[in-house]
The first five atom37 places (N, CA, C, CB, O) and aatype in JSON, in Angstrom:
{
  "aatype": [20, 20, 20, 20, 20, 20, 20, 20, 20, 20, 20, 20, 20, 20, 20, 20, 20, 20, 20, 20, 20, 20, 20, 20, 20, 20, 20, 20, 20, 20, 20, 20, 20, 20, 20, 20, 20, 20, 20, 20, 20, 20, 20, 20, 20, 20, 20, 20, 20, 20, 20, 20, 20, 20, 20, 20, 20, 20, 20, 20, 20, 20, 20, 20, 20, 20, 20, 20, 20, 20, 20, 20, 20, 20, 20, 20, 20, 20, 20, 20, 20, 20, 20, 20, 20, 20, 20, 20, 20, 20, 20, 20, 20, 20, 20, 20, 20, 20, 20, 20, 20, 20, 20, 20, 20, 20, 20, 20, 20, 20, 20, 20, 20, 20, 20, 20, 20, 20, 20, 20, 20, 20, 20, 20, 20, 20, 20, 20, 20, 20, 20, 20, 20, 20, 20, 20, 20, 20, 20, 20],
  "atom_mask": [
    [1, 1, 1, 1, 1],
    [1, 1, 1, 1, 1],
    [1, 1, 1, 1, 1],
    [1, 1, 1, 1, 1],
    [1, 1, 1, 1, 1],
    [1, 1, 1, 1, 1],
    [1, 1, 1, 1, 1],
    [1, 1, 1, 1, 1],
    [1, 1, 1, 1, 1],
    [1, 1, 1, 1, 1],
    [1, 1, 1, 1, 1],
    [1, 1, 1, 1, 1],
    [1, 1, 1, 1, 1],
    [1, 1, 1, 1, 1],
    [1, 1, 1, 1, 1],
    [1, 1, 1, 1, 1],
    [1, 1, 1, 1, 1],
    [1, 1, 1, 1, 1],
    [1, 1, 1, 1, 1],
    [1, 1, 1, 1, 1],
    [1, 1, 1, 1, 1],
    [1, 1, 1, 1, 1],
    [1, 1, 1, 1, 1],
    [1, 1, 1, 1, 1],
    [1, 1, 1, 1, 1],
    [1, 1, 1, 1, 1],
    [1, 1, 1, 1, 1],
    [1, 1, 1, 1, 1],
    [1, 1, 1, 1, 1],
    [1, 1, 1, 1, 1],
    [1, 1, 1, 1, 1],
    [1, 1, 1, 1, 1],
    [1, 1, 1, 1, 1],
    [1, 1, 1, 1, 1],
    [1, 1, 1, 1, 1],
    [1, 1, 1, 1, 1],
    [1, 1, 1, 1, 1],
    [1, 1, 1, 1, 1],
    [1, 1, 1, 1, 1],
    [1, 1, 1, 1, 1],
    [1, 1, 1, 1, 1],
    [1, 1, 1, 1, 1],
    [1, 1, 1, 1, 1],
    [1, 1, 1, 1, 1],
    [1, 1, 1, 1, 1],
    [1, 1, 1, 1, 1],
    [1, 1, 1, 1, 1],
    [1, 1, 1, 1, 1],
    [1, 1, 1, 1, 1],
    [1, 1, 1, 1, 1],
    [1, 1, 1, 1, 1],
    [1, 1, 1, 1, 1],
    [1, 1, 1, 1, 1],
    [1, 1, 1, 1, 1],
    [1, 1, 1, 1, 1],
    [1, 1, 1, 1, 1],
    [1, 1, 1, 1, 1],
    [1, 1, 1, 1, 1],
    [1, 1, 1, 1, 1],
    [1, 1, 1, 1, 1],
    [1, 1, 1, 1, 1],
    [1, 1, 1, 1, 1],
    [1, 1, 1, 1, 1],
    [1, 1, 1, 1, 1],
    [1, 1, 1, 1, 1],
    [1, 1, 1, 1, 1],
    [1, 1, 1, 1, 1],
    [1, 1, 1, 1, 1],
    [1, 1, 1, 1, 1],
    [1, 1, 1, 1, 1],
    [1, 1, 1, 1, 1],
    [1, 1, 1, 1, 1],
    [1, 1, 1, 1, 1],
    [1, 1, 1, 1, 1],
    [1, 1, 1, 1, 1],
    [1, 1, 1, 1, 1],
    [1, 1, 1, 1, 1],
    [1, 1, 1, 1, 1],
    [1, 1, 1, 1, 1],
    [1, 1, 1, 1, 1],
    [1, 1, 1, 1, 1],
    [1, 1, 1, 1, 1],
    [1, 1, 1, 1, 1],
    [1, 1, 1, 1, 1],
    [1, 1, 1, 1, 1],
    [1, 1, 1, 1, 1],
    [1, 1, 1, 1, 1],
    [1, 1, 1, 1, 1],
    [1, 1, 1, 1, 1],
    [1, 1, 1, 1, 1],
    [1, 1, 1, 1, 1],
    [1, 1, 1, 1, 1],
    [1, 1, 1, 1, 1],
    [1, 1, 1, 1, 1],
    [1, 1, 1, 1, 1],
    [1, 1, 1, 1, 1],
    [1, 1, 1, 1, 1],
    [1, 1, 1, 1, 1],
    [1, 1, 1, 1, 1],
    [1, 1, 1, 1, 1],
    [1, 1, 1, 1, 1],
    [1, 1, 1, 1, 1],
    [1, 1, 1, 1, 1],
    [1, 1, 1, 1, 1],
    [1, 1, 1, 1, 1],
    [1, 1, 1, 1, 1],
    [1, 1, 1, 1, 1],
    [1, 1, 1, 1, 1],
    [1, 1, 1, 1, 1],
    [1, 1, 1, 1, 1],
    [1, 1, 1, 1, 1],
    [1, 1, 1, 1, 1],
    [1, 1, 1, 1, 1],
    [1, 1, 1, 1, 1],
    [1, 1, 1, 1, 1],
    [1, 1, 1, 1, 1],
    [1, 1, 1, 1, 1],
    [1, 1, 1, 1, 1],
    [1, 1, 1, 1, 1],
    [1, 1, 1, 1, 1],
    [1, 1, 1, 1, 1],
    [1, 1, 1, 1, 1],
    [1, 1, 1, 1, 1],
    [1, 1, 1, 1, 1],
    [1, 1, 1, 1, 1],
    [1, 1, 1, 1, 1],
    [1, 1, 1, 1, 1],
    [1, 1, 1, 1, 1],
    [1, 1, 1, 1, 1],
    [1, 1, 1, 1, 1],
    [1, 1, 1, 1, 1],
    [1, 1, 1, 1, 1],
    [1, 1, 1, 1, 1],
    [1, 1, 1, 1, 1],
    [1, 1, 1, 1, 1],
    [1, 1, 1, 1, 1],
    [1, 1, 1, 1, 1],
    [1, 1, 1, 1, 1],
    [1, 1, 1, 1, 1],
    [1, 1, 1, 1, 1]
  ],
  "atom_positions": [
    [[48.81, 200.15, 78.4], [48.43, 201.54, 78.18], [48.8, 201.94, 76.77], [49.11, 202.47, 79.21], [49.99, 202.01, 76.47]],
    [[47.92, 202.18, 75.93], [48.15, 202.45, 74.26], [47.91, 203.78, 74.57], [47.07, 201.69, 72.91], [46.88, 204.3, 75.0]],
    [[49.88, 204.66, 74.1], [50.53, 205.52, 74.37], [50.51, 206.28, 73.12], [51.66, 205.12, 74.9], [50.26, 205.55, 72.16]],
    [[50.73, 207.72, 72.77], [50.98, 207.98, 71.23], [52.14, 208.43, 71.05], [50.12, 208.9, 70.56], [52.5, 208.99, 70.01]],
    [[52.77, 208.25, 71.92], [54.72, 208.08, 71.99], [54.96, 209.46, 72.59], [55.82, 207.91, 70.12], [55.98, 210.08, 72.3]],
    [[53.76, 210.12, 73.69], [54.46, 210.58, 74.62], [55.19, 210.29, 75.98], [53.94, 211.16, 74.73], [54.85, 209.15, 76.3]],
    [[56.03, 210.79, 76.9], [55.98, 210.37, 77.95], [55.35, 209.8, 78.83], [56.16, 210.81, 78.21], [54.48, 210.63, 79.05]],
    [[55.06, 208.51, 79.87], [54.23, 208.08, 80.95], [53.61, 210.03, 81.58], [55.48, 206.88, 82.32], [52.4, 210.28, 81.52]],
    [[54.38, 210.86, 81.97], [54.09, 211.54, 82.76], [53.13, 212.37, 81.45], [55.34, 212.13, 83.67], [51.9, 212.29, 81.55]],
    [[53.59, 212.97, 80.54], [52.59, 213.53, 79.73], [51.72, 213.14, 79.56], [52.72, 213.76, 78.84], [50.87, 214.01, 79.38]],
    [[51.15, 211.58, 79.48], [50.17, 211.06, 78.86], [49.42, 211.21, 79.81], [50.26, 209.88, 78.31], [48.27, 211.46, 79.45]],
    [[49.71, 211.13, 81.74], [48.83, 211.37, 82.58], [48.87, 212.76, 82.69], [48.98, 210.67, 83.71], [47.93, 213.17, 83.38]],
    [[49.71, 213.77, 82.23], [48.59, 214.98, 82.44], [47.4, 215.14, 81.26], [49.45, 216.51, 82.46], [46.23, 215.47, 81.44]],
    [[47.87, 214.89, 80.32], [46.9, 214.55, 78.72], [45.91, 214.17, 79.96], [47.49, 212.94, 77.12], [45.41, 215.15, 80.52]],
    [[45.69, 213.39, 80.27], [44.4, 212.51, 80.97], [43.97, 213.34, 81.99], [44.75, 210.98, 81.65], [42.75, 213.44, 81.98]],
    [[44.52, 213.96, 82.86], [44.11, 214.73, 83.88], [43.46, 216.17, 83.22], [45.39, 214.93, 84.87], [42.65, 216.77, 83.93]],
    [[43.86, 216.83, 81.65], [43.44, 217.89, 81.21], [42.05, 217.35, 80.69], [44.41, 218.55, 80.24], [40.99, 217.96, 80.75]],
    [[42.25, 216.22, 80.22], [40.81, 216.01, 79.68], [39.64, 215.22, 80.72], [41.01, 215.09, 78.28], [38.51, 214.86, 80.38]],
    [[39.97, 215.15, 81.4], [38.93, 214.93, 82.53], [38.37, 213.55, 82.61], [37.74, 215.88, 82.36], [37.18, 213.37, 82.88]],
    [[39.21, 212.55, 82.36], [39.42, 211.24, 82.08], [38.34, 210.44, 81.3], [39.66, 210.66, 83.26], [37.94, 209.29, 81.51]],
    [[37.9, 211.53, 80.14], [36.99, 210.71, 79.2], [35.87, 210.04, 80.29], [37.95, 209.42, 78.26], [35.83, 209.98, 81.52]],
    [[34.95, 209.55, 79.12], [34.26, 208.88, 79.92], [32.76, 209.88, 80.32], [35.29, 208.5, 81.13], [32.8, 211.1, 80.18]],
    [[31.88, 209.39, 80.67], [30.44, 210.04, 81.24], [29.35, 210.51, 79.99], [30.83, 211.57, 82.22], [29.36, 209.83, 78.96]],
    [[28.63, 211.4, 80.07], [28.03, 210.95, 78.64], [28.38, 212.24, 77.33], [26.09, 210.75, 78.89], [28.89, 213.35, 77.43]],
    [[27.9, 211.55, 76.28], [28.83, 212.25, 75.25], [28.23, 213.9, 75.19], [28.71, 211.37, 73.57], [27.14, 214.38, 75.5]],
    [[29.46, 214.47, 74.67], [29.33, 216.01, 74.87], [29.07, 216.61, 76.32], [28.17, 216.48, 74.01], [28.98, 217.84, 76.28]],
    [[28.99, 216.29, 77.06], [29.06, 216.71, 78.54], [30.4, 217.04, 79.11], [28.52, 215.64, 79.39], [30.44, 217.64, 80.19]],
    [[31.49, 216.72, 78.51], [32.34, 216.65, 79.5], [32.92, 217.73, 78.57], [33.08, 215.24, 80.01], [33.34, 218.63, 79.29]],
    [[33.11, 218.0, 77.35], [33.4, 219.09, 76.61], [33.0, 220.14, 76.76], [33.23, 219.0, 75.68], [33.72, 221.11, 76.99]],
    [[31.46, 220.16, 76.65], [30.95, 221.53, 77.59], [31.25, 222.24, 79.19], [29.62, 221.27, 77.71], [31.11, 223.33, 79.75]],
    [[31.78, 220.73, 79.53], [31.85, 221.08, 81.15], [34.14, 221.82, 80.85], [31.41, 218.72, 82.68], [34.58, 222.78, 81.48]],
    [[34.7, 221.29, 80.18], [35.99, 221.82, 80.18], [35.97, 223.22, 79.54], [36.94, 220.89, 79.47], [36.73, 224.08, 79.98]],
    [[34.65, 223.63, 77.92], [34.75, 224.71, 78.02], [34.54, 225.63, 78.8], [34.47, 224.88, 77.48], [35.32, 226.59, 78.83]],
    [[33.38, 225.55, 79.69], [33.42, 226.39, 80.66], [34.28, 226.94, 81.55], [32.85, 226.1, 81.15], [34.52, 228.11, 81.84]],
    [[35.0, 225.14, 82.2], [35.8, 225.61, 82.98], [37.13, 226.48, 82.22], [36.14, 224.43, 83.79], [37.68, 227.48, 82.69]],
    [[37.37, 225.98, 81.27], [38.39, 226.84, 80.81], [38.22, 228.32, 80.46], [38.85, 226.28, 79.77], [39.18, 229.09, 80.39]],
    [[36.92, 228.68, 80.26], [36.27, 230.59, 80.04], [36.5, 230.89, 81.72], [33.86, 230.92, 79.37], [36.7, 232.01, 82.21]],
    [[36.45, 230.0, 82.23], [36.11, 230.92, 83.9], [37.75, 230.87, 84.24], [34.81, 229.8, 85.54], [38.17, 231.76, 84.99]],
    [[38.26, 230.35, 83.97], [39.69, 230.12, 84.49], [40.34, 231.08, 83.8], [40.36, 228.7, 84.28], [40.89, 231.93, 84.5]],
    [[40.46, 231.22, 82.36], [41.18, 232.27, 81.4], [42.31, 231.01, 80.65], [42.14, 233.86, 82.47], [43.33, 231.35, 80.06]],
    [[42.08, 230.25, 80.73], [42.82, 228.89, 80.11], [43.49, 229.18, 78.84], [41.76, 227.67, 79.77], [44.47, 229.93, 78.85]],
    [[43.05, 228.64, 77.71], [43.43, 229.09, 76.39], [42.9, 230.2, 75.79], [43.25, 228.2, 75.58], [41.71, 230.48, 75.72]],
    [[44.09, 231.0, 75.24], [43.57, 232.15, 74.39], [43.42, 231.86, 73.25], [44.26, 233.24, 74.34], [44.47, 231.78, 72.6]],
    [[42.22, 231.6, 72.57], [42.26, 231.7, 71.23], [42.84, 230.31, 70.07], [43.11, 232.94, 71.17], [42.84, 230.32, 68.84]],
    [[43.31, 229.19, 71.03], [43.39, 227.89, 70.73], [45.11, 228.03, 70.07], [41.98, 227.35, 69.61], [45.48, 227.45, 69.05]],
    [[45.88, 228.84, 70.85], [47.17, 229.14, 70.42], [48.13, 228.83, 71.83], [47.21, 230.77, 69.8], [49.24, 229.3, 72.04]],
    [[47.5, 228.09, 72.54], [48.37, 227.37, 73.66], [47.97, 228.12, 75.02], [50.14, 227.51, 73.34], [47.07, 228.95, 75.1]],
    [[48.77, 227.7, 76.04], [48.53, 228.22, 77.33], [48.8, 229.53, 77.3], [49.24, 227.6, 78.35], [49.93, 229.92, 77.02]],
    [[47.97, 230.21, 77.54], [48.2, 232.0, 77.83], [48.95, 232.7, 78.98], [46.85, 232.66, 78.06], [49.3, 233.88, 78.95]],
    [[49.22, 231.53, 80.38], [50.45, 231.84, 81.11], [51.14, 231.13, 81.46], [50.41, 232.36, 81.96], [50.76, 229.96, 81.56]],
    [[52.51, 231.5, 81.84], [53.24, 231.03, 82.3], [52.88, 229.95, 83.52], [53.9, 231.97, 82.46], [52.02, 230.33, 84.32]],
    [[53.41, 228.77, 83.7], [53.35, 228.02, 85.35], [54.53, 228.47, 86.14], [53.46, 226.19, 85.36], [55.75, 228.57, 86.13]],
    [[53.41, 228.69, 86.83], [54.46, 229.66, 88.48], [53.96, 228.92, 89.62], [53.96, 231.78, 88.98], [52.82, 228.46, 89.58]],
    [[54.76, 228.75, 90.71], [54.83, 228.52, 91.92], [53.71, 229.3, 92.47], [56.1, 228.79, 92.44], [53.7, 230.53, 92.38]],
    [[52.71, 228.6, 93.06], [51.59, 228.95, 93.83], [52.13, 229.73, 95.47], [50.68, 227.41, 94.0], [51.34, 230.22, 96.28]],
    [[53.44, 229.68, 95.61], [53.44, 230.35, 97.18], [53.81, 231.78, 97.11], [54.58, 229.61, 98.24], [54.45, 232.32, 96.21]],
    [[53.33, 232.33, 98.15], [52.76, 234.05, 98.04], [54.53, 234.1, 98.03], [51.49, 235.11, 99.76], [55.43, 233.5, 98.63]],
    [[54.39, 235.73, 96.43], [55.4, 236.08, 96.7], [56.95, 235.63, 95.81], [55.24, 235.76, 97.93], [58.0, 236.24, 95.61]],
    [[56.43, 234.24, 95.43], [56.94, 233.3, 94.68], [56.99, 233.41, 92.98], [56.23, 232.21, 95.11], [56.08, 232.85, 92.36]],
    [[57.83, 233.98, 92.37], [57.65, 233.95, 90.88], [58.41, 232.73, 90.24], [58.19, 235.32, 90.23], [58.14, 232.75, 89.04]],
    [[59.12, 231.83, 90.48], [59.93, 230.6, 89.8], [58.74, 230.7, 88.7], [60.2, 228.85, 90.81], [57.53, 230.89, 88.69]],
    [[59.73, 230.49, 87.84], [59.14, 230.05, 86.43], [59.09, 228.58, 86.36], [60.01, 230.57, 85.17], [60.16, 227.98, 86.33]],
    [[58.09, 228.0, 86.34], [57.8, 226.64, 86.53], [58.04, 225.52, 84.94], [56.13, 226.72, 87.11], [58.01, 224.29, 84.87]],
    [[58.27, 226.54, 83.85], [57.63, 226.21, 82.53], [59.38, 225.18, 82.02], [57.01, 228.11, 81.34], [59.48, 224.59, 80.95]],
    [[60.23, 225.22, 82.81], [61.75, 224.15, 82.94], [61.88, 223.3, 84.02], [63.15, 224.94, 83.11], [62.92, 222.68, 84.19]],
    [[60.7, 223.18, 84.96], [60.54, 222.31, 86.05], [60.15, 220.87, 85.58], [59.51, 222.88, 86.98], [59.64, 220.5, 84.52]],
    [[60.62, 220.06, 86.86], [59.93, 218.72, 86.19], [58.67, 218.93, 86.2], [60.14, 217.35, 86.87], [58.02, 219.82, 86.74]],
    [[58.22, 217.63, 85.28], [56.65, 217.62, 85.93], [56.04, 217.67, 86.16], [56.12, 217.62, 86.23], [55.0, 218.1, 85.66]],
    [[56.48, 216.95, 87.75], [55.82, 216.78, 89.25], [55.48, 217.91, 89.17], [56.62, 216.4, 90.62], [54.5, 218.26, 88.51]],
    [[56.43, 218.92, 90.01], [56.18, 220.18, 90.39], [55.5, 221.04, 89.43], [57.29, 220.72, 90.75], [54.77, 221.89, 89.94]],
    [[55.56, 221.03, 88.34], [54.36, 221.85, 87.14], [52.96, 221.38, 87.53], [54.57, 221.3, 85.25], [52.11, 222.06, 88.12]],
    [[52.85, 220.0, 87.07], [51.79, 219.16, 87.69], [51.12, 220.01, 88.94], [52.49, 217.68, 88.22], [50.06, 220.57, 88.68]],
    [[51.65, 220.16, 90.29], [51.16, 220.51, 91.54], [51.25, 222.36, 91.56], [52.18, 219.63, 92.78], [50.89, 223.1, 92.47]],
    [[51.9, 222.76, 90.15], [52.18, 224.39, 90.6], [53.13, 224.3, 91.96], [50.52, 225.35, 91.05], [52.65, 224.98, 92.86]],
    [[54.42, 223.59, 92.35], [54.95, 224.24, 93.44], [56.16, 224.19, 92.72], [54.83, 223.65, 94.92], [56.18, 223.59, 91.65]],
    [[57.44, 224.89, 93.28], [58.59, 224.89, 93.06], [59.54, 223.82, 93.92], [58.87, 226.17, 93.19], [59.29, 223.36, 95.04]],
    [[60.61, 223.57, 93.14], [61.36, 222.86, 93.93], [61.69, 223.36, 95.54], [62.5, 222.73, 93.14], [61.6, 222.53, 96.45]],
    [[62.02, 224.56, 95.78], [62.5, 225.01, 96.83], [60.92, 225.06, 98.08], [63.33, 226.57, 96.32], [60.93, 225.0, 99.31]],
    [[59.81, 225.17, 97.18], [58.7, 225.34, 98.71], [58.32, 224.1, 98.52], [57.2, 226.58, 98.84], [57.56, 223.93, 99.48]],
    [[58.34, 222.9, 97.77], [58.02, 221.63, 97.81], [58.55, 220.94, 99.43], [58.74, 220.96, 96.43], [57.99, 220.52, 100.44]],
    [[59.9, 221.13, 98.95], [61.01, 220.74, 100.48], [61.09, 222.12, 101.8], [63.13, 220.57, 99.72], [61.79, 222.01, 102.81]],
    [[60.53, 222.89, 101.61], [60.55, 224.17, 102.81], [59.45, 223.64, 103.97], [59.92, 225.96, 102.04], [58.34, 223.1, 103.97]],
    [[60.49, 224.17, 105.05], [58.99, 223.78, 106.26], [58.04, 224.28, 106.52], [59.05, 223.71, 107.45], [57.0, 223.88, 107.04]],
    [[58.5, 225.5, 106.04], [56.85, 226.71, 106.27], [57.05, 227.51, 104.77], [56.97, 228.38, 108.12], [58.02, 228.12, 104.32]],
    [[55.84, 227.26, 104.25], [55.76, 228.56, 103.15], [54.11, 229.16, 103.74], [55.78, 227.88, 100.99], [53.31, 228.77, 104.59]],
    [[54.14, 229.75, 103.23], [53.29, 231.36, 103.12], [52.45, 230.95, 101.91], [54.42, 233.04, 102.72], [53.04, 230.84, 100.84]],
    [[50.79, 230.63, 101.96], [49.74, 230.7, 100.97], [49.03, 230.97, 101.6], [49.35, 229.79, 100.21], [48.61, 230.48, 102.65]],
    [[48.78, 231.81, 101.06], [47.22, 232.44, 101.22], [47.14, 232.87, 102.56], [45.92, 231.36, 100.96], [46.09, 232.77, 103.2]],
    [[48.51, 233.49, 103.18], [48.6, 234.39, 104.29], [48.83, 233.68, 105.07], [47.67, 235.17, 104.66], [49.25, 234.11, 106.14]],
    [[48.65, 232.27, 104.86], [48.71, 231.26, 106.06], [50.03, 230.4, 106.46], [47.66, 230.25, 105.79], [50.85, 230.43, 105.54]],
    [[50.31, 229.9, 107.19], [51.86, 228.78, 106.9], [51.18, 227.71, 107.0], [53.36, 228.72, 108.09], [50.3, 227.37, 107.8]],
    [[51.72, 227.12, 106.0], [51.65, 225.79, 105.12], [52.59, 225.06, 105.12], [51.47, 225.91, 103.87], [53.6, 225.5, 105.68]],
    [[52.65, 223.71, 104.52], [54.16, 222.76, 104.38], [53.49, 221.85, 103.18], [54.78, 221.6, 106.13], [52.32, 221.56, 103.39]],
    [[53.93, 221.48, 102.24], [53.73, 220.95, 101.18], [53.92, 219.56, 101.18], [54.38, 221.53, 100.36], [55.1, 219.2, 101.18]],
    [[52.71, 218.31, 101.19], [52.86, 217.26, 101.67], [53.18, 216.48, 100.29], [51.71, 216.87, 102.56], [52.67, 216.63, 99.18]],
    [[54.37, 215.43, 100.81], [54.81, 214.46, 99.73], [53.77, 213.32, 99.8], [56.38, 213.9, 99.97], [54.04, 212.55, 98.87]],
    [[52.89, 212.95, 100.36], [51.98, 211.84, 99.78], [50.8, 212.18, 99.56], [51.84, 210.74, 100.52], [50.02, 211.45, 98.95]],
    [[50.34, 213.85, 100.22], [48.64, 214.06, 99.18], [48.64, 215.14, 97.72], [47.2, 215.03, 100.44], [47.83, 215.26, 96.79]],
    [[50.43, 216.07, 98.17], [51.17, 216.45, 97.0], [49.8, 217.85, 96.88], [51.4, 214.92, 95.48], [49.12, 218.29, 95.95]],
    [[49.89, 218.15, 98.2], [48.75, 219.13, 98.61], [49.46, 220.06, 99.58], [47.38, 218.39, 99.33], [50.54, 219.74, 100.09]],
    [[48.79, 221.31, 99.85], [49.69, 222.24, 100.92], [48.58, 222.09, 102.03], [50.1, 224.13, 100.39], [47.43, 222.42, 101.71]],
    [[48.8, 221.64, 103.25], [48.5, 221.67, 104.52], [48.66, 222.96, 105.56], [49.17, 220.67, 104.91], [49.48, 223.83, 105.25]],
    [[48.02, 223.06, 106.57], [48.72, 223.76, 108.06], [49.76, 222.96, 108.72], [47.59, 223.96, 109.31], [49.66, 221.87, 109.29]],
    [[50.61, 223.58, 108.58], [52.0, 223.18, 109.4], [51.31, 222.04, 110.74], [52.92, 224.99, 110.22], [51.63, 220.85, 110.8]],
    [[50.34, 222.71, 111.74], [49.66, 221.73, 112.33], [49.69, 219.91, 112.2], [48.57, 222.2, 111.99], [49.99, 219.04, 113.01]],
    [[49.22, 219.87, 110.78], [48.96, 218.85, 110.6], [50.01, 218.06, 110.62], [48.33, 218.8, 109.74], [49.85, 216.84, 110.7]],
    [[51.33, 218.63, 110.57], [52.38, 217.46, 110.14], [52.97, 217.43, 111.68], [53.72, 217.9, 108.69], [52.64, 218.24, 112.54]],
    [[54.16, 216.06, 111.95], [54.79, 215.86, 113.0], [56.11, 216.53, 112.82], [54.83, 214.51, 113.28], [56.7, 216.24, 111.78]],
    [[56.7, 217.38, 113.62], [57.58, 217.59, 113.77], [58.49, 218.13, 111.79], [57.88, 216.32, 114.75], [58.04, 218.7, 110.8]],
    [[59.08, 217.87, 111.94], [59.87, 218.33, 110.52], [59.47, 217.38, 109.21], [61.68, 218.18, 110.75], [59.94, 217.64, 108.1]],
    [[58.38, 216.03, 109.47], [58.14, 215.52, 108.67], [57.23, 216.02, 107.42], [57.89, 214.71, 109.24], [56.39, 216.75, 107.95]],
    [[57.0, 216.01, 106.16], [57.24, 215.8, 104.83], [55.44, 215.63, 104.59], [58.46, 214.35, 104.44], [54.64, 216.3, 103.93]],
    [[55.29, 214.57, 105.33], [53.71, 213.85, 105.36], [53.18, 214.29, 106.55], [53.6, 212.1, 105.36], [53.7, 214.49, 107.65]],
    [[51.71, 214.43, 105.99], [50.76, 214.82, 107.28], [50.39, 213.61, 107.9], [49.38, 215.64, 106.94], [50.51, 212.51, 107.37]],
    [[49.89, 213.86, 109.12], [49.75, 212.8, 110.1], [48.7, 212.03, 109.32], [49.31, 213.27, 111.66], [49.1, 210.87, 109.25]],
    [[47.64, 212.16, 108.75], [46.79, 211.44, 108.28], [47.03, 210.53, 107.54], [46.12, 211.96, 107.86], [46.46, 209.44, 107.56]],
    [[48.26, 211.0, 106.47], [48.39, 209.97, 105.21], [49.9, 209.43, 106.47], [48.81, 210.89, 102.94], [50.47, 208.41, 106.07]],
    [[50.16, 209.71, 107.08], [51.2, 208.47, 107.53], [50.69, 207.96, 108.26], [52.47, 208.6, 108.06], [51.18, 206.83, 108.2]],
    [[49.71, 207.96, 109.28], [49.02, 207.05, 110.09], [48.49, 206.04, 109.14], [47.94, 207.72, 110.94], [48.35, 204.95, 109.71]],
    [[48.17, 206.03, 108.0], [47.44, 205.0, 106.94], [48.88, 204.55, 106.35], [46.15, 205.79, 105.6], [48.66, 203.56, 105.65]],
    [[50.13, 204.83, 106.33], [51.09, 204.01, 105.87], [51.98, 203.58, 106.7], [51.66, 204.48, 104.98], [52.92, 202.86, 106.39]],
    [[51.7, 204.07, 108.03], [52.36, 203.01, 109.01], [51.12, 201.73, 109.66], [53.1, 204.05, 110.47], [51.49, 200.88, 110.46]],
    [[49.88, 201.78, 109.25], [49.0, 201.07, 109.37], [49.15, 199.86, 108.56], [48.0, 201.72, 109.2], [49.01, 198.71, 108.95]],
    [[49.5, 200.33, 107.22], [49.68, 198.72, 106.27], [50.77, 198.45, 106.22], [49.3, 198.55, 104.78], [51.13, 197.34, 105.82]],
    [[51.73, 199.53, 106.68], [53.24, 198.22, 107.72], [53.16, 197.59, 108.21], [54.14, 198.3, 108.65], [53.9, 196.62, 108.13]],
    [[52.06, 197.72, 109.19], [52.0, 197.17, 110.79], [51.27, 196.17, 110.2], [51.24, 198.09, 112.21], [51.45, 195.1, 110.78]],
    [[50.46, 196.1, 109.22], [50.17, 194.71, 108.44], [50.79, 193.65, 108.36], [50.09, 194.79, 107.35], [50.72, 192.63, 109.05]],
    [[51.88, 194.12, 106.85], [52.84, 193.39, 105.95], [53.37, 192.64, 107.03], [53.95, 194.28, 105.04], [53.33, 191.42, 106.87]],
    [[53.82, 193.02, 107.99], [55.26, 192.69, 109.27], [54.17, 192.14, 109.7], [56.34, 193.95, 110.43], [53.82, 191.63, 108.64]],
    [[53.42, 191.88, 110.39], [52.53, 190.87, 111.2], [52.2, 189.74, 110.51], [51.25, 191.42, 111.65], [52.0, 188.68, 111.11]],
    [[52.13, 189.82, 109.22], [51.63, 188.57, 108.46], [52.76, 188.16, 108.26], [50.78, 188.63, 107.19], [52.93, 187.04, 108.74]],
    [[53.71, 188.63, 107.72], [55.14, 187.92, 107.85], [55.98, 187.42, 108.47], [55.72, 188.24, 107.66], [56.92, 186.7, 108.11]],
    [[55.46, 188.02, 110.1], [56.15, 187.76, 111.25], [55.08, 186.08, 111.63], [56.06, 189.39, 112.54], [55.54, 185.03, 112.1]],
    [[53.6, 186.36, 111.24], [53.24, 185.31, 111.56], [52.71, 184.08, 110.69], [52.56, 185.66, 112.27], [52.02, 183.12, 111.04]],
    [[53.32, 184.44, 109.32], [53.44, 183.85, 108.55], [53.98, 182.87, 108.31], [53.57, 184.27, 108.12], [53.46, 181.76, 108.16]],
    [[55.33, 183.21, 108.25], [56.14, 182.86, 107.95], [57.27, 181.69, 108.37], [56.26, 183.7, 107.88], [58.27, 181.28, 107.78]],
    [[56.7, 181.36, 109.58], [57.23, 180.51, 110.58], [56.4, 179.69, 111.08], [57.75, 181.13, 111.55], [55.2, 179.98, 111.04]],
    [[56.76, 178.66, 111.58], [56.0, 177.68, 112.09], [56.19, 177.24, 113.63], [56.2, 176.62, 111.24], [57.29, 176.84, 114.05]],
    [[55.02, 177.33, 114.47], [55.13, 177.43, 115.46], [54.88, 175.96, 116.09], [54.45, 178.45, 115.76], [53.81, 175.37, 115.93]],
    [[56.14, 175.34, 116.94], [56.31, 174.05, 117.59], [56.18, 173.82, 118.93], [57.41, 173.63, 117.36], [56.35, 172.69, 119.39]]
  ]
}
């Protein structure tokens, strides 16, 4: 990865702001100005015009001394790890593997991950351990 001596994590938001290069030329510039007039993005080419705040209702954390991650996703440390937050009127729980806010519904019990993305990572457990279990040994 030819870096220009920012951070791994900067360089992938660098990449995520610019819309990962690529497709045909001048298209994708036109397509970020836009999105950036409809959004209210940059004022005037003098940096971000607001602050990053925590997306949960109610929530002002100033996000702009957070790692990251959490800048990255707009959540705060405290509703990242909470079991129920409040968006958009609704209760939610903030999932550590789609790094997305869900319906409480979706998750098991006090867990972190929604059933979907852990049913697909206890699936390629149930892999690894079978091939290893039957791998690995030789049967006499």
């Amino acid at each position: 990865m030819a870096s220009w001596g920012g951070t791994p994590e900067e360089d992938e938001e660098e990449e995520e702001e610019d819309g990962g290069g690529g497709g045909e030329v001048g298209f994708g510039e036109e397509e970020r100005k836009i999105r950036r007039a409809l959004s209210g993005g940059r004022c005037g080419g003098a940096g971000r015009s607001t602050v990053a705040r925590c997306q949960a209702d109610g929530c002002n954390a100033d996000l702009s001394g957070a790692r990251p991650y959490h800048r990255r996703h707009k959540v705060c440390e405290f509703h990242a790890k909470a079991a129920v937050v409040i968006l958009a009127g609704l209760e939610q729980r903030f999932c550590q593997q789609c790094s997305r806010f869900h319906a409480v519904s979706e998750f098991d019990e006090t867990k972190r991950s929604c059933r979907r993305r852990l049913a697909g990572h206890n699936e390629r457990r149930r892999k690894s351990l079978s091939s290893e279990f039957h791998g690995g040994q030789s049967s006499t």
